[in-house]
PDB file with SEQRES, HELIX, SHEET and CRYST1 records, atoms N, CA, C and O in Angstrom:
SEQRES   1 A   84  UNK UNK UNK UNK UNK UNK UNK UNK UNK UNK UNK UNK UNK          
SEQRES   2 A   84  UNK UNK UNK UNK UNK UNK UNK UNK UNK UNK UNK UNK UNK          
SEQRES   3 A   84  UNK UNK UNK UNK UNK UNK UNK UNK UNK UNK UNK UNK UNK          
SEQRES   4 A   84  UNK UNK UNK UNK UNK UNK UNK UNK UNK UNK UNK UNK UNK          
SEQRES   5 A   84  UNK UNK UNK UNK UNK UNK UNK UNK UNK UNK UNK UNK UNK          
SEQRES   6 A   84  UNK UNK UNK UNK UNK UNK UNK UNK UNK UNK UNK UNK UNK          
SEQRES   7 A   84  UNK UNK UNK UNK UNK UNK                                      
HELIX    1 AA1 UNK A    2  UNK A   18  1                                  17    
HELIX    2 AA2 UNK A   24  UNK A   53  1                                  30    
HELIX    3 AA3 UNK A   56  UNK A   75  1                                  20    
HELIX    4 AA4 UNK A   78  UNK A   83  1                                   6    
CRYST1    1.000    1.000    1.000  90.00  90.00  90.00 P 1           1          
ATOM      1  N   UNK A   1     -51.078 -28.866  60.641  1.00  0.00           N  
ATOM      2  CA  UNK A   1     -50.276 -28.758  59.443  1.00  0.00           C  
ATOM      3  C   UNK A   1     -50.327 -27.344  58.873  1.00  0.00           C  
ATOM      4  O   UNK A   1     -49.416 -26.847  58.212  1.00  0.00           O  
ATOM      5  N   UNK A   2     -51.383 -26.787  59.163  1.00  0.00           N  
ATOM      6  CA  UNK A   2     -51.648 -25.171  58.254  1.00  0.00           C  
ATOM      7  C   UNK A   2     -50.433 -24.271  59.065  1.00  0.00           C  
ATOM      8  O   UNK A   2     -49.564 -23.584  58.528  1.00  0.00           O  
ATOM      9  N   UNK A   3     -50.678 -24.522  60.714  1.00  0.00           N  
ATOM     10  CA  UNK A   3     -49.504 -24.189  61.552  1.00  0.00           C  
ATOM     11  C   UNK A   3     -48.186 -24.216  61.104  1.00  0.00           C  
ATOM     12  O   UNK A   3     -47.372 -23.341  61.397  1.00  0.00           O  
ATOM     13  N   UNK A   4     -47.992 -24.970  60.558  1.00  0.00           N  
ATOM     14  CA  UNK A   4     -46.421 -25.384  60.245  1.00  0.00           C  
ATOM     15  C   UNK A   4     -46.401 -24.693  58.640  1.00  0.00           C  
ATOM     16  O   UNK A   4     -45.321 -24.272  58.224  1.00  0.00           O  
ATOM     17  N   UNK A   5     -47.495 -24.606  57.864  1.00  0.00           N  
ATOM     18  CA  UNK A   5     -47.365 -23.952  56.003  1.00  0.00           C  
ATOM     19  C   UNK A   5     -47.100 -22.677  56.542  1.00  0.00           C  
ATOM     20  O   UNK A   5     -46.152 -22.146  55.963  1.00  0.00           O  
ATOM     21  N   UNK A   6     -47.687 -21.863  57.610  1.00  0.00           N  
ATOM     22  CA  UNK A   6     -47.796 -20.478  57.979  1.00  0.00           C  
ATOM     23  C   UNK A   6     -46.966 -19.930  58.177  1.00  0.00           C  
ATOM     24  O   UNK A   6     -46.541 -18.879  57.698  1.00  0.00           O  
ATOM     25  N   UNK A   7     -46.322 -21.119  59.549  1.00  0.00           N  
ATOM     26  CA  UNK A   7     -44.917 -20.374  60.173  1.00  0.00           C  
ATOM     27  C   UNK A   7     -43.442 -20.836  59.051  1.00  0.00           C  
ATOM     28  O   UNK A   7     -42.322 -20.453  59.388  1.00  0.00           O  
ATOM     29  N   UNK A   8     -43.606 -21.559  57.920  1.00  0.00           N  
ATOM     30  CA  UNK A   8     -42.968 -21.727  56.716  1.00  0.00           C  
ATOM     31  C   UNK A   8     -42.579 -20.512  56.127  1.00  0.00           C  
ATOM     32  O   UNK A   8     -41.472 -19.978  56.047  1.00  0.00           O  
ATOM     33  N   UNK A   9     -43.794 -20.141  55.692  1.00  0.00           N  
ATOM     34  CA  UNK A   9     -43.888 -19.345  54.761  1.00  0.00           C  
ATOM     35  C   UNK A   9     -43.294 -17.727  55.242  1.00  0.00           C  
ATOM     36  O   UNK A   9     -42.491 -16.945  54.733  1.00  0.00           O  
ATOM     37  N   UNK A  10     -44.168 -17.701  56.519  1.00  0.00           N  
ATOM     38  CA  UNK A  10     -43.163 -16.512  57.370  1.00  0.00           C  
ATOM     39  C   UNK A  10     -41.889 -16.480  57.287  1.00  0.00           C  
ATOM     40  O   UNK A  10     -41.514 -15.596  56.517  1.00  0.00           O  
ATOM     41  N   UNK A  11     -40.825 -17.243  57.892  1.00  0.00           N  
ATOM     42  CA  UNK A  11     -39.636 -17.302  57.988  1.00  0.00           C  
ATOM     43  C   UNK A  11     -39.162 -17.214  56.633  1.00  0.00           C  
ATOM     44  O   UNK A  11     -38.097 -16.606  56.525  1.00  0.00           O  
ATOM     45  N   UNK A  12     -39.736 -17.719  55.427  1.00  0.00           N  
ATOM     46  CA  UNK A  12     -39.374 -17.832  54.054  1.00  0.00           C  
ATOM     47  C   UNK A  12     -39.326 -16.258  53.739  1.00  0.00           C  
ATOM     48  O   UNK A  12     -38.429 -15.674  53.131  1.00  0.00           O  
ATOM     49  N   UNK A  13     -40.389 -15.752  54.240  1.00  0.00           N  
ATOM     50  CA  UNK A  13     -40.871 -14.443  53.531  1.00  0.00           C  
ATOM     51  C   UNK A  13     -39.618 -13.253  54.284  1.00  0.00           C  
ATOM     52  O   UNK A  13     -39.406 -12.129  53.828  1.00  0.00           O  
ATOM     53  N   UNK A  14     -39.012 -13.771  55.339  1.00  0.00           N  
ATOM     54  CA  UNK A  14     -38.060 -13.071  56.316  1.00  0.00           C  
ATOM     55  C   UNK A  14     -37.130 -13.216  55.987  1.00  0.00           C  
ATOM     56  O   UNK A  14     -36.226 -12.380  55.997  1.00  0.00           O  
ATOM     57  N   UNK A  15     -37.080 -14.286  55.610  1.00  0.00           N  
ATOM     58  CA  UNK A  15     -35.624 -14.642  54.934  1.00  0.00           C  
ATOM     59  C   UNK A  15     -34.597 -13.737  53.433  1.00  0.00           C  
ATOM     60  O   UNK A  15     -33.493 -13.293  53.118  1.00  0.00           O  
ATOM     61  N   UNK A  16     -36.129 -13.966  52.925  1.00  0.00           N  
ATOM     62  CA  UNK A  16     -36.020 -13.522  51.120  1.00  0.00           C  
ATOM     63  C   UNK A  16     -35.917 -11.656  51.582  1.00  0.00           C  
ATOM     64  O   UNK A  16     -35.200 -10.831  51.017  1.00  0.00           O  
ATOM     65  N   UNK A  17     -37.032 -11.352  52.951  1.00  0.00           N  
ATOM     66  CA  UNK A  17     -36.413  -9.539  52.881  1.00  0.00           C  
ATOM     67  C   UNK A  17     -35.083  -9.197  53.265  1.00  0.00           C  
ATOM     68  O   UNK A  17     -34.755  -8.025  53.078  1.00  0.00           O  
ATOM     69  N   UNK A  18     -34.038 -10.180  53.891  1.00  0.00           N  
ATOM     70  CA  UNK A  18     -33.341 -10.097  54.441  1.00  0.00           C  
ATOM     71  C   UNK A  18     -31.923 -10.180  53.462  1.00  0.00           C  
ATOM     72  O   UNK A  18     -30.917  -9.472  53.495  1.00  0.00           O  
ATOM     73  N   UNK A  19     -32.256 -11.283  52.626  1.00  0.00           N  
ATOM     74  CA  UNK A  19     -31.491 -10.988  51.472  1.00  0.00           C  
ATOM     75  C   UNK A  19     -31.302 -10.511  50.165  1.00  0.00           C  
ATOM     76  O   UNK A  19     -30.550 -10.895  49.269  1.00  0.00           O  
ATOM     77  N   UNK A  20     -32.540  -9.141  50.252  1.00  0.00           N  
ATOM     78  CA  UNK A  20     -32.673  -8.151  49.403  1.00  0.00           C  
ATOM     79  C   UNK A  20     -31.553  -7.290  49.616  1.00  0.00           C  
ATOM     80  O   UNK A  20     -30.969  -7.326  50.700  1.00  0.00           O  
ATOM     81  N   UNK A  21     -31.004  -6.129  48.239  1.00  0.00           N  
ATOM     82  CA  UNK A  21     -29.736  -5.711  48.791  1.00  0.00           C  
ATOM     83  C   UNK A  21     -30.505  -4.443  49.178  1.00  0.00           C  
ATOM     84  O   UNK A  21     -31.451  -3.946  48.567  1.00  0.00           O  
ATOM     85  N   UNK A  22     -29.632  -3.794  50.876  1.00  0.00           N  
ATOM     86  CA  UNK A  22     -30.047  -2.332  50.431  1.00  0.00           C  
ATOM     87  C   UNK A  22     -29.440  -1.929  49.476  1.00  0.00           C  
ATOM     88  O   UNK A  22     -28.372  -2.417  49.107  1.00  0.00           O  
ATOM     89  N   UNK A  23     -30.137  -0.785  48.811  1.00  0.00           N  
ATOM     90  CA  UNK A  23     -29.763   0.317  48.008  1.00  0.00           C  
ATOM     91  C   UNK A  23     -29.146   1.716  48.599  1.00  0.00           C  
ATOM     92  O   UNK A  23     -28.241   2.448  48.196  1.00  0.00           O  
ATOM     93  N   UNK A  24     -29.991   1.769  49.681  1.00  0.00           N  
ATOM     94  CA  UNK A  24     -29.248   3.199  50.399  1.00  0.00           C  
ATOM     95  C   UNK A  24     -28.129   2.699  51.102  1.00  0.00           C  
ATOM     96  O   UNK A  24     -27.183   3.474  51.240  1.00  0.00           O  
ATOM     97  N   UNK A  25     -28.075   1.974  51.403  1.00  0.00           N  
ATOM     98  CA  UNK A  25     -26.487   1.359  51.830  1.00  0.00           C  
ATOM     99  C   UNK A  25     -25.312   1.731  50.688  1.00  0.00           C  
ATOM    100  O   UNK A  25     -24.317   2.439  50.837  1.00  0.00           O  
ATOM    101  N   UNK A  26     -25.922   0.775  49.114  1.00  0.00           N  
ATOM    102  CA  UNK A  26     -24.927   0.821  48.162  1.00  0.00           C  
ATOM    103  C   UNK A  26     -24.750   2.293  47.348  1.00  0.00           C  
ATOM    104  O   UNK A  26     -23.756   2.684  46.736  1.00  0.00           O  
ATOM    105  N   UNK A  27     -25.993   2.951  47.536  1.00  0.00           N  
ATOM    106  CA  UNK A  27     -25.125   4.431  47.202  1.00  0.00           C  
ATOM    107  C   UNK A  27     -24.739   5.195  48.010  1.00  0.00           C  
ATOM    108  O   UNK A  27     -23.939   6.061  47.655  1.00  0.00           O  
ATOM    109  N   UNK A  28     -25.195   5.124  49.400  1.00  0.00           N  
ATOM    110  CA  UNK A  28     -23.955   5.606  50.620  1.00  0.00           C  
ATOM    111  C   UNK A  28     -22.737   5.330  50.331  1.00  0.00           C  
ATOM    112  O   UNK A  28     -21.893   6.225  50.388  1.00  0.00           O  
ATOM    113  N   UNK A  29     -22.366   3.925  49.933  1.00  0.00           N  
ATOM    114  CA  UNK A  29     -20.788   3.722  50.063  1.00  0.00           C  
ATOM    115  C   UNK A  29     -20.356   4.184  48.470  1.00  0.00           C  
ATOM    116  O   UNK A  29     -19.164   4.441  48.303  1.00  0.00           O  
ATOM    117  N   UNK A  30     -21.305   4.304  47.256  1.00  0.00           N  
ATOM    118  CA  UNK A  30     -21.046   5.017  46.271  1.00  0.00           C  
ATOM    119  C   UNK A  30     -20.583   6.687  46.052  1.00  0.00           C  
ATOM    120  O   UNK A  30     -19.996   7.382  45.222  1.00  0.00           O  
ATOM    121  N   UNK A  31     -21.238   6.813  47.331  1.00  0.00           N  
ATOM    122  CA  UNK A  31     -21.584   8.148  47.493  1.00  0.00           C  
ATOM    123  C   UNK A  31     -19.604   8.707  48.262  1.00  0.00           C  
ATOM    124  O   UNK A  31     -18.885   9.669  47.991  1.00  0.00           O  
ATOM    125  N   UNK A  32     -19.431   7.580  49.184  1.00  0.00           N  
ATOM    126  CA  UNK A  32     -18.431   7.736  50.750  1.00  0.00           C  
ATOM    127  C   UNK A  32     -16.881   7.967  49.413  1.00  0.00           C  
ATOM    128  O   UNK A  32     -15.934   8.751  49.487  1.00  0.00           O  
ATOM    129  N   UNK A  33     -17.245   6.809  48.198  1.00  0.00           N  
ATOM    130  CA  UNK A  33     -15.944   6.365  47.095  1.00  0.00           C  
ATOM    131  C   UNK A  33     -15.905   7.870  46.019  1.00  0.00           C  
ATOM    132  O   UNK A  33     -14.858   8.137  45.429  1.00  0.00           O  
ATOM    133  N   UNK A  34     -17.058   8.700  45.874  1.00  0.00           N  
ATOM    134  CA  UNK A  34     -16.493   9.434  44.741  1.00  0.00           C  
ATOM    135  C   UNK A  34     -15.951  10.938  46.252  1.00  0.00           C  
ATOM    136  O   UNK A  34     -15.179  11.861  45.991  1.00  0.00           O  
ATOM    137  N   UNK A  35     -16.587  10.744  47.585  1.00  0.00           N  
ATOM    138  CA  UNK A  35     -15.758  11.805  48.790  1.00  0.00           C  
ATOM    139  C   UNK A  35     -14.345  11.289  48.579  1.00  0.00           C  
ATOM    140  O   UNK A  35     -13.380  12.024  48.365  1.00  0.00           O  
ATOM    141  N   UNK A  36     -14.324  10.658  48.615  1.00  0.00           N  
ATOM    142  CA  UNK A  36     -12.872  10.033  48.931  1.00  0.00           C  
ATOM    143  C   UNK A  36     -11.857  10.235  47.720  1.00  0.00           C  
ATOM    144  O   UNK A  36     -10.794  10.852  47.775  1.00  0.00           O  
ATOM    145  N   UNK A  37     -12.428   9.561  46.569  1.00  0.00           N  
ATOM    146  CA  UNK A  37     -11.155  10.516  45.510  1.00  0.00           C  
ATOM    147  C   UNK A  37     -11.144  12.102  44.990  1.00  0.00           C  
ATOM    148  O   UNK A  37     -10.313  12.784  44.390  1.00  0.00           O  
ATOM    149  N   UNK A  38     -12.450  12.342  45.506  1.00  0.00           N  
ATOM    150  CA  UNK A  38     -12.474  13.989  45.659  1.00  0.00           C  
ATOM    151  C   UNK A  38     -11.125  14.554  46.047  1.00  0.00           C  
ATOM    152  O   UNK A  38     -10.091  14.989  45.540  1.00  0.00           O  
ATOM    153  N   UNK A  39     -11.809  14.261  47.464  1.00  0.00           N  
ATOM    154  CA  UNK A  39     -10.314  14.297  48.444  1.00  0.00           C  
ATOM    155  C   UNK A  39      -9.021  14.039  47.995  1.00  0.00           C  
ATOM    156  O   UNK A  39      -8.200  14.956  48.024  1.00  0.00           O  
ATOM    157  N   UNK A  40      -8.650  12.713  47.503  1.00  0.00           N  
ATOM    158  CA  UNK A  40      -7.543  12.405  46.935  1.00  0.00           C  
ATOM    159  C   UNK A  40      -7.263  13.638  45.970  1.00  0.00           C  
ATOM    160  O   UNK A  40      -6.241  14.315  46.079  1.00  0.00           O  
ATOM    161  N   UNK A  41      -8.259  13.883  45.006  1.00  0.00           N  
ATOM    162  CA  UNK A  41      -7.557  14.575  44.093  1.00  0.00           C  
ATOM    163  C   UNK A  41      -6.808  16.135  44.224  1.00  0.00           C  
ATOM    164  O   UNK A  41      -5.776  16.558  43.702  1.00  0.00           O  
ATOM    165  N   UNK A  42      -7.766  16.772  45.128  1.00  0.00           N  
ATOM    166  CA  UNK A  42      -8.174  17.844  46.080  1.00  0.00           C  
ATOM    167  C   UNK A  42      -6.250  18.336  46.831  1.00  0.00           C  
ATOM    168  O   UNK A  42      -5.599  19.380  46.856  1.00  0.00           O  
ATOM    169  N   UNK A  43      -5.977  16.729  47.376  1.00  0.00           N  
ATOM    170  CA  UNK A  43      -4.653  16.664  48.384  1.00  0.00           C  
ATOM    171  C   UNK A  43      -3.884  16.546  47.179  1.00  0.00           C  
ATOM    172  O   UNK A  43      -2.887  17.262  47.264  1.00  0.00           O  
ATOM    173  N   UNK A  44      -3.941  16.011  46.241  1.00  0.00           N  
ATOM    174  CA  UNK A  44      -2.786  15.682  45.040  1.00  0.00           C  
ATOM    175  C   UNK A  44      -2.375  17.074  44.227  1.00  0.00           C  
ATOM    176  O   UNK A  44      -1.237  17.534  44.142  1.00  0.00           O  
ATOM    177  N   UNK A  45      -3.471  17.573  43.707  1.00  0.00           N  
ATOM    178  CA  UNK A  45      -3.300  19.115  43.349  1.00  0.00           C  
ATOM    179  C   UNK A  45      -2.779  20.168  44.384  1.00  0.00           C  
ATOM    180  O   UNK A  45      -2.138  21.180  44.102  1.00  0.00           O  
ATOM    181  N   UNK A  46      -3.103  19.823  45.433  1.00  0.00           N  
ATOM    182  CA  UNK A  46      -2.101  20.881  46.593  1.00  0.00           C  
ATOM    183  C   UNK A  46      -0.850  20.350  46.640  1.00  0.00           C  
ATOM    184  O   UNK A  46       0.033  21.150  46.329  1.00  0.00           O  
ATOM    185  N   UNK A  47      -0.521  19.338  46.908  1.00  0.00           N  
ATOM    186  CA  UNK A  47       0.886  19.182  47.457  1.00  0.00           C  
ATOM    187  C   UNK A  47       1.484  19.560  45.953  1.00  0.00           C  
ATOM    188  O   UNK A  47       2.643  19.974  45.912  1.00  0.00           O  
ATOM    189  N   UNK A  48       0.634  19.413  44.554  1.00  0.00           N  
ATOM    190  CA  UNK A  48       1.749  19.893  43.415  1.00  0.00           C  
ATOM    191  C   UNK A  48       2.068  20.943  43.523  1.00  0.00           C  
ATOM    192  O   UNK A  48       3.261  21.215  43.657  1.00  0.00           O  
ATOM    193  N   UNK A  49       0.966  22.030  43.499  1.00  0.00           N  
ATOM    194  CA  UNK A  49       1.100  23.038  44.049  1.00  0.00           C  
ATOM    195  C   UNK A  49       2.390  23.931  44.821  1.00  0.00           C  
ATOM    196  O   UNK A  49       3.064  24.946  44.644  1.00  0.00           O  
ATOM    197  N   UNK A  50       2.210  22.706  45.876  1.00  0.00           N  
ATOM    198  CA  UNK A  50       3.169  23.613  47.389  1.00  0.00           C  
ATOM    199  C   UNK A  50       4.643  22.943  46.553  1.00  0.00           C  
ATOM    200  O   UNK A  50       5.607  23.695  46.409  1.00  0.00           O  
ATOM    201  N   UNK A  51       4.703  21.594  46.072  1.00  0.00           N  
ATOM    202  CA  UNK A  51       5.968  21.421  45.470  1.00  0.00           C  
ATOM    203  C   UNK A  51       6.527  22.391  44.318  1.00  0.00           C  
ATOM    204  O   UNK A  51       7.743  22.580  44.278  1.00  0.00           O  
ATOM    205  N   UNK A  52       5.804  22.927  43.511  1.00  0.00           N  
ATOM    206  CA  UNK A  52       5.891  23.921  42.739  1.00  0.00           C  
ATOM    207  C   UNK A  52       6.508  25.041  42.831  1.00  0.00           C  
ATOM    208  O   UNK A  52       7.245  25.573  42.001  1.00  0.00           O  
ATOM    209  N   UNK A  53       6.049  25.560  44.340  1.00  0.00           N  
ATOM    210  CA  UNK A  53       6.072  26.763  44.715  1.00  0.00           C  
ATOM    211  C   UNK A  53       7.412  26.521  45.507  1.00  0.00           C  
ATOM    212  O   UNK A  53       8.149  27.504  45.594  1.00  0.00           O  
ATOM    213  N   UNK A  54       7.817  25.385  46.078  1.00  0.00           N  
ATOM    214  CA  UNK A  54       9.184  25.584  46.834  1.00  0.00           C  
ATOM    215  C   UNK A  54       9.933  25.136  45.918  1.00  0.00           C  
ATOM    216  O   UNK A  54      11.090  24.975  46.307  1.00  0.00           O  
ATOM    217  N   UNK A  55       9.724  24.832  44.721  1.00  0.00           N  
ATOM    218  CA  UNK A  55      11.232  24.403  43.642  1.00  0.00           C  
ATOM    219  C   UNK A  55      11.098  26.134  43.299  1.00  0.00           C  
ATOM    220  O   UNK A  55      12.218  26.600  43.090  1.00  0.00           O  
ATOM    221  N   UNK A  56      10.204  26.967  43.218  1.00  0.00           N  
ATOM    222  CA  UNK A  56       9.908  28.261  42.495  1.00  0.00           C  
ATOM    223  C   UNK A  56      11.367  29.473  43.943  1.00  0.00           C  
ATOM    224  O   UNK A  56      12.157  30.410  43.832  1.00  0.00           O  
ATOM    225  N   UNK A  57      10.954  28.717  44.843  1.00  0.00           N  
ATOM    226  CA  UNK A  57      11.846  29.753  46.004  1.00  0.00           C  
ATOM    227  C   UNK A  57      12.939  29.218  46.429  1.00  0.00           C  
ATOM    228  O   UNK A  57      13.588  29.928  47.197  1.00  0.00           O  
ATOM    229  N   UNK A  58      13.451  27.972  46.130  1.00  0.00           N  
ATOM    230  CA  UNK A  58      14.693  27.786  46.084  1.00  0.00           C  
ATOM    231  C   UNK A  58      15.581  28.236  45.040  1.00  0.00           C  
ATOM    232  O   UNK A  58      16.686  28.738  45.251  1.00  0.00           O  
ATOM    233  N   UNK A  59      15.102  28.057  43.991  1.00  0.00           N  
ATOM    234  CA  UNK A  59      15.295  28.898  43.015  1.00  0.00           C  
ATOM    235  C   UNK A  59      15.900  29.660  42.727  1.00  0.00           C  
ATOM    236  O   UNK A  59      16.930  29.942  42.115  1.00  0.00           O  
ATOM    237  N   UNK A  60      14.694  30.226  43.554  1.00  0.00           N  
ATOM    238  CA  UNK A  60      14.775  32.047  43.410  1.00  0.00           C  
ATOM    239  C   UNK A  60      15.904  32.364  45.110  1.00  0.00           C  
ATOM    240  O   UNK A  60      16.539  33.373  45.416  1.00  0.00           O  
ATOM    241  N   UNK A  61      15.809  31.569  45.568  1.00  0.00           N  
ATOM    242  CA  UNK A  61      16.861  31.692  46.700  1.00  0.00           C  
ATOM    243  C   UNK A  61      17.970  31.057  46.425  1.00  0.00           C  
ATOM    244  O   UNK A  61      18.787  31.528  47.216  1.00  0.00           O  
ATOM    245  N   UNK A  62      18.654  30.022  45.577  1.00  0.00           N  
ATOM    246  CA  UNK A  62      19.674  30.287  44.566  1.00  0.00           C  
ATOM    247  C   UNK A  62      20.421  30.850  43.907  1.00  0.00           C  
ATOM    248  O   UNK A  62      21.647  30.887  44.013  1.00  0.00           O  
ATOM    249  N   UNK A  63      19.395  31.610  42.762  1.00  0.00           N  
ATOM    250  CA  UNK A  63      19.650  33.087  42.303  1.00  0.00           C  
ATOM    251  C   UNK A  63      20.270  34.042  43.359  1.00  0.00           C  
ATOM    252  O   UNK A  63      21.387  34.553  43.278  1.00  0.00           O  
ATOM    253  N   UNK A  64      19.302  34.216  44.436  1.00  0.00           N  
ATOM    254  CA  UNK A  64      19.933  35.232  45.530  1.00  0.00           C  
ATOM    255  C   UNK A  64      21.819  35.085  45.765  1.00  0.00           C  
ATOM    256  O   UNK A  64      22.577  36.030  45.547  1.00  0.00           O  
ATOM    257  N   UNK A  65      22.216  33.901  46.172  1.00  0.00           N  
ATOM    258  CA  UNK A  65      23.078  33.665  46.852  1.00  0.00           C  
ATOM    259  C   UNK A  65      23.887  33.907  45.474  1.00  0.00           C  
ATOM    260  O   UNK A  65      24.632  34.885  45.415  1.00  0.00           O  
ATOM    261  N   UNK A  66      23.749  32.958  44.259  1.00  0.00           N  
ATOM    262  CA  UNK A  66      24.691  33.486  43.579  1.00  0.00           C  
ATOM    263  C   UNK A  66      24.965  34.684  43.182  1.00  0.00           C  
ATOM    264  O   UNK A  66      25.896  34.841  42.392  1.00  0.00           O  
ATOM    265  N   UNK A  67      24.189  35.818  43.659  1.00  0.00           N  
ATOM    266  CA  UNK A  67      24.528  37.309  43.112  1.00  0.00           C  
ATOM    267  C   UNK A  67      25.187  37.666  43.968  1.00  0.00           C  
ATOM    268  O   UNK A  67      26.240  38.242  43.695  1.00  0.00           O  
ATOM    269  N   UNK A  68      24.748  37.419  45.509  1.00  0.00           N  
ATOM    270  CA  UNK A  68      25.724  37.786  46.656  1.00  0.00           C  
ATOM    271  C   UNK A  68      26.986  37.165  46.192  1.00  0.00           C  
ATOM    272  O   UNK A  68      27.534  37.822  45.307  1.00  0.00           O  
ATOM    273  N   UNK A  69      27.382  36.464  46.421  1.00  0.00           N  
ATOM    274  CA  UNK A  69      28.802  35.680  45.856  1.00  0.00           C  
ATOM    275  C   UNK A  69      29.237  36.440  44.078  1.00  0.00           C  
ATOM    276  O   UNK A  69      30.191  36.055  43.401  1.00  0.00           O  
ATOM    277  N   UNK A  70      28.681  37.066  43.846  1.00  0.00           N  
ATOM    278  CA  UNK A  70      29.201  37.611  42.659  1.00  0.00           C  
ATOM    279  C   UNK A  70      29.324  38.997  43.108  1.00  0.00           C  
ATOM    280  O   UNK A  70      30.054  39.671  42.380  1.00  0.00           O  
ATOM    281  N   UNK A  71      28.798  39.623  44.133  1.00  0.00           N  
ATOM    282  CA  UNK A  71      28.904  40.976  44.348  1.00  0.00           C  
ATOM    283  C   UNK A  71      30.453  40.648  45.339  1.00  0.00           C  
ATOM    284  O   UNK A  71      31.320  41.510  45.476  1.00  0.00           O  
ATOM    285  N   UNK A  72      30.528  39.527  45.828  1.00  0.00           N  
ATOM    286  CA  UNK A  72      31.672  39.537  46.835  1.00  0.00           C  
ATOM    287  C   UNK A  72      32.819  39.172  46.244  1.00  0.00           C  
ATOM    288  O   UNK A  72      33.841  39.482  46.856  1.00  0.00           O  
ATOM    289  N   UNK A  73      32.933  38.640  45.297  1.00  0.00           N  
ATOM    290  CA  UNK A  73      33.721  38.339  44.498  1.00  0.00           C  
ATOM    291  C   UNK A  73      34.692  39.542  43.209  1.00  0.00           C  
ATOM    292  O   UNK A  73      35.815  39.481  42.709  1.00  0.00           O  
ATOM    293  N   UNK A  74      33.628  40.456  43.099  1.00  0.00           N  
ATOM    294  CA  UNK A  74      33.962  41.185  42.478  1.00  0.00           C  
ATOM    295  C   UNK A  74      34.492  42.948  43.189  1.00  0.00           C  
ATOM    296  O   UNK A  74      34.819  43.892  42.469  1.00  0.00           O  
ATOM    297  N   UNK A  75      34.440  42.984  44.838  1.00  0.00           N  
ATOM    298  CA  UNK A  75      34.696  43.020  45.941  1.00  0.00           C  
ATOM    299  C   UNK A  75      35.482  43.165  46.045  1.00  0.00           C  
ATOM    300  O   UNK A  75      35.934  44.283  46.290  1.00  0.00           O  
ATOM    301  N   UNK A  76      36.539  41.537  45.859  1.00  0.00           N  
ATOM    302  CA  UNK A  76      37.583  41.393  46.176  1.00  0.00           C  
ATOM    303  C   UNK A  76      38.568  41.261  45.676  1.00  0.00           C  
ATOM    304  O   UNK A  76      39.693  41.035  46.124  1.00  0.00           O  
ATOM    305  N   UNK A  77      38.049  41.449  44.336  1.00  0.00           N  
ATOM    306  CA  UNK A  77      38.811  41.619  42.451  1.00  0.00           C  
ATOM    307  C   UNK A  77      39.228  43.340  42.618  1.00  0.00           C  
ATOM    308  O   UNK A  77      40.235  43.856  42.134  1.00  0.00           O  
ATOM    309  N   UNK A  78      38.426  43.874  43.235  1.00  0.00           N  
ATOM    310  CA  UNK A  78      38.898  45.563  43.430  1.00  0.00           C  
ATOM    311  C   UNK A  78      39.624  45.506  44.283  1.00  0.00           C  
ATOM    312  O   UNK A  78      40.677  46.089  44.027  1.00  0.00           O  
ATOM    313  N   UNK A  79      39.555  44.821  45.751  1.00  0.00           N  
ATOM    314  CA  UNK A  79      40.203  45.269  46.326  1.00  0.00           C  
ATOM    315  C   UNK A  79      41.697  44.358  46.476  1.00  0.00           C  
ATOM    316  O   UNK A  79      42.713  44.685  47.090  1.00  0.00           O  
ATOM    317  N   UNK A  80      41.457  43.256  45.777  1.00  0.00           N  
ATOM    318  CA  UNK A  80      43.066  42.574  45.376  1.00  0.00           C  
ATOM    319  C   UNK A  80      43.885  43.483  44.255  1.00  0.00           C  
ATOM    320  O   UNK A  80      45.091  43.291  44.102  1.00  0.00           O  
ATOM    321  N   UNK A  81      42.985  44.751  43.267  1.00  0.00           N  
ATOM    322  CA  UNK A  81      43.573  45.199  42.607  1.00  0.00           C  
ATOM    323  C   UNK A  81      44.238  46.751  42.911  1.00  0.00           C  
ATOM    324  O   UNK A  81      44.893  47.528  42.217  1.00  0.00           O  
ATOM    325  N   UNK A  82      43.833  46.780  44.013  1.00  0.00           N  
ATOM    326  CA  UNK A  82      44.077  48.375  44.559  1.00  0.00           C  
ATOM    327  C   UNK A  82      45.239  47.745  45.665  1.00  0.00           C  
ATOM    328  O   UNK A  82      46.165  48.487  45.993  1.00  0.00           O  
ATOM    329  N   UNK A  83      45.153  46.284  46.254  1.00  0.00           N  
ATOM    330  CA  UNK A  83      46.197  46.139  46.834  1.00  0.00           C  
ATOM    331  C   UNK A  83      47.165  45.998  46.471  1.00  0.00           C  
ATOM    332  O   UNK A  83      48.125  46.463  47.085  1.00  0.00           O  
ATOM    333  N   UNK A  84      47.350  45.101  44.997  1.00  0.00           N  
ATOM    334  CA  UNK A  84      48.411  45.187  44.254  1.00  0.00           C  
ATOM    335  C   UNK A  84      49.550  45.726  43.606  1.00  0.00           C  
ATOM    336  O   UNK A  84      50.235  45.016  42.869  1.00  0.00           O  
TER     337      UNK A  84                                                      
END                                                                             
């Protein structure tokens, strides 16, 4: 009978370590969740960034074209008036 309280109590005692929580587990994956919206935030501030910067050069490459078209335009205001 002591046989059987022993090997009880063992398996009991295996049992109960087994469903202790790790801790280095749960701040590993605490640890994996604040990498990760790092990251997120990290990628969110760049792409504003790069969106920023190409509304900034279309823009400004907008501007371009409409001056060309105003230099050609005014071009052809001289030279419709010298043909005239």
């Amino acid at each position: 009978m002591k046989k059987v309280a022993i090997v009880t109590v063992a398996v009991l005692a295996l049992g109960i370590a087994a469903c202790k929580p790790n801790n280095a587990d749960n701040n590993s994956a605490n640890e994996t969740a604040v990498e990760n919206n790092a990251e997120y935030d990290v990628n969110a501030a760049t792409n504003d960034s790069v969106n920023a910067a190409d509304v900034a050069l279309n823009s400004a490459s907008n501007e371009v074209n409409a001056a060309g078209n105003a230099v050609s335009n005014a071009s052809n205001a001289v030279e419709n008036a010298t043909t005239n």
